[in-house]
C-alpha positions in Angstrom: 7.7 22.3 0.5 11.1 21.4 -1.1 11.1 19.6 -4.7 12.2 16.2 -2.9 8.8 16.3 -0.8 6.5 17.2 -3.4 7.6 14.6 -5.9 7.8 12.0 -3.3 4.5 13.0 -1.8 3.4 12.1 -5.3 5.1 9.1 -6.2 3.9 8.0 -2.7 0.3 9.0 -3.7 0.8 6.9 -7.2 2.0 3.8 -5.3 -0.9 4.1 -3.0 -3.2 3.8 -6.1 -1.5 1.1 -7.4 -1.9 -0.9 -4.2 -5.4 -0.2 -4.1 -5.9 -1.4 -7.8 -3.8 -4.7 -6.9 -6.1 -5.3 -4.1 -9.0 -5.4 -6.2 -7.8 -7.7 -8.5 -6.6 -10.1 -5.6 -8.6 -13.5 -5.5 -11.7 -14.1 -3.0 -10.0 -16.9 -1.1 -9.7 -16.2 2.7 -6.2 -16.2 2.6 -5.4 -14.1 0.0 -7.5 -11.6 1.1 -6.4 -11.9 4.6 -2.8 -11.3 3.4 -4.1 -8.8 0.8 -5.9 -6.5 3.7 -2.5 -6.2 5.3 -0.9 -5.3 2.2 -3.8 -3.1 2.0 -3.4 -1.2 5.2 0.8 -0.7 5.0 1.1 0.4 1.3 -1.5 2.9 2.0 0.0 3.7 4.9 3.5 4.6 3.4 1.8 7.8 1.3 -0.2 8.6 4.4 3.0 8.9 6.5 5.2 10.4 3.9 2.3 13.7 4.1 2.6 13.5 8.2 6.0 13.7 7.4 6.1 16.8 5.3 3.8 18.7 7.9 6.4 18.0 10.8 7.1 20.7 12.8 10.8 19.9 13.3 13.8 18.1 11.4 13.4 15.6 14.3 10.2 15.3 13.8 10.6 15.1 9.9 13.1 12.3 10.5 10.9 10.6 13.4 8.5 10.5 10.4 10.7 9.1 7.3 11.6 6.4 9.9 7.6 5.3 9.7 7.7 5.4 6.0 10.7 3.3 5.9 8.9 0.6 8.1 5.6 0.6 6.0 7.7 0.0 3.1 10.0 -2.9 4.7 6.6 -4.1 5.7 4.5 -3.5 2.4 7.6 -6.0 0.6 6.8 -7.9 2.8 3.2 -8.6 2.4 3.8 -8.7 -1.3 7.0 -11.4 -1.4 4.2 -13.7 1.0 1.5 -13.7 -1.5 3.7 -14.8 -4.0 6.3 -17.1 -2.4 3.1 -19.5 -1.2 1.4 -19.0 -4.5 -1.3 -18.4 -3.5 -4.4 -17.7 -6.0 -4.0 -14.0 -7.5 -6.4 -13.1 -10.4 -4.0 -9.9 -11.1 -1.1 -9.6 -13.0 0.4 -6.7 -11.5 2.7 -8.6 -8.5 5.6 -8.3 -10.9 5.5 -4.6 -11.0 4.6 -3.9 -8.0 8.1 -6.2 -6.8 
């Protein structure tokens, strides 16, 4: 596994964690948690793809891969601009490093 891969696998991984830990925080209200279980799923998501994407079998394939990554990030942003362009109730103070 080249350098790029294994330091982006981690960052990735980190990011992940930090998602997770935001979610936590997030307020009980049905919409924020609705909003939150997306943000949830996608951030998550980008780690998890970036490893499918390491194990491809093919630079077409690795690429094919990166493209998914890409899109769970777009998405993730996203996710995290809605919760706090309708202000909705957050109990956590890590939206600003997470934008």
């Amino acid at each position: 596994m080249s350098d790029y891969n294994k330091k982006y696998e981690e960052r990735t991984k980190l990011f992940a964690i930090e998602i997770v830990k935001f979610y936590s925080g997030l307020s009980k209200s049905t919409e924020t948690q609705v909003i939150g279980k997306q943000l949830l799923r996608s951030g998550t998501s980008v780690a998890a793809n970036f490893r499918a994407a390491c194990r491809a079998r093919s630079t077409r394939e690795y690429f094919s891969k990166l493209c998914i990554v890409v899109e769970e990030c777009d998405e993730t942003l996203f996710w995290l601009e809605l919760l706090s362009e309708c202000a909705l109730p957050i109990n956590n103070q890590t939206l600003g490093k997470l934008l």
